[in-house]
C-alpha positions in Angstrom: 75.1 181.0 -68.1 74.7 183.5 -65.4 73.7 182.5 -62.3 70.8 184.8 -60.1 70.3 184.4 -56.3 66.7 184.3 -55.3 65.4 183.3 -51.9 62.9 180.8 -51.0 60.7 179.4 -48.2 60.1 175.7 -47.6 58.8 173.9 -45.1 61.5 171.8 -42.3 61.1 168.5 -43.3 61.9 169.5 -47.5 65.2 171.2 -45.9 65.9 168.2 -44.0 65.5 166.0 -47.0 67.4 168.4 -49.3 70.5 168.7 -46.3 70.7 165.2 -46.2 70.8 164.5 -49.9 73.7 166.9 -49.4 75.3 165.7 -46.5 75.2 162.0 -48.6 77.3 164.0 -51.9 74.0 163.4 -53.9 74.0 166.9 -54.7 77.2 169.5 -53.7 74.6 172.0 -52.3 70.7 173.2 -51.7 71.8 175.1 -54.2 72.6 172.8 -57.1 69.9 170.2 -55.1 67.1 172.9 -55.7 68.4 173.8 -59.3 68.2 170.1 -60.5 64.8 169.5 -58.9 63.0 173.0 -60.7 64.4 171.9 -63.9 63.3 168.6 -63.7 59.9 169.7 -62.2 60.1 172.2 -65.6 61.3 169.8 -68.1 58.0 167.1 -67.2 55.3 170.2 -67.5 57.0 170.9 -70.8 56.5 167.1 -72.0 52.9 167.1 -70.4 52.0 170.0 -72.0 53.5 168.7 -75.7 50.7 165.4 -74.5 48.0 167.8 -73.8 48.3 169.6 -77.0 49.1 166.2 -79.2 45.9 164.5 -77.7 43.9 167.9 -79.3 45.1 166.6 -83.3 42.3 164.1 -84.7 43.5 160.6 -85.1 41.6 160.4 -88.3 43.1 163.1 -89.9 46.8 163.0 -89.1 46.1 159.1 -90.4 44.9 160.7 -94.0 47.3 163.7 -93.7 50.1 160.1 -93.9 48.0 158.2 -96.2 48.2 161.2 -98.9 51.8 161.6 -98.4 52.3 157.6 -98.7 50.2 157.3 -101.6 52.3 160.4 -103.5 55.7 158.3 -102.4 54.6 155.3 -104.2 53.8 156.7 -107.2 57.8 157.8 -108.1 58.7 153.9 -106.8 60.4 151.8 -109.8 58.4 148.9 -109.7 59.4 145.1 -108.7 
């Protein structure tokens, strides 16, 4: 994948932090330190936002919606 160069503004103390996880070889540069961090940051509103949306579905009826499906299963079982 293509890469992009965009420029940001943070504030002394993130830099700091993000130097010295550099400095320490957590990371090979701001660069690839800032990368990781967005994508994790984008990867968690993506999960909360699958919650969010799951919590919306009714219990209730997802639990019938299985029960149907179950009951039709059972019928094609060989009996024991």
């Amino acid at each position: 994948m293509s890469a992009a160069k965009v420029a940001i503004s943070m504030d002394q103390r993130t830099l700091h932090h993000v130097d010295s996880l550099v400095k320490n070889r957590v990371f090979r540069s701001r660069s690839e330190a800032i990368q990781k961090a967005l994508e994790e940051k984008l990867s968690r509103l993506k999960k909360s936002r699958l919650a969010e949306e799951c919590d919306k579905l009714s219990r209730r009826e997802e639990q019938a919606f299985a029960e149907i499906g179950f009951e039709a299963d059972t019928k094609e079982w060989p009996p024991y």
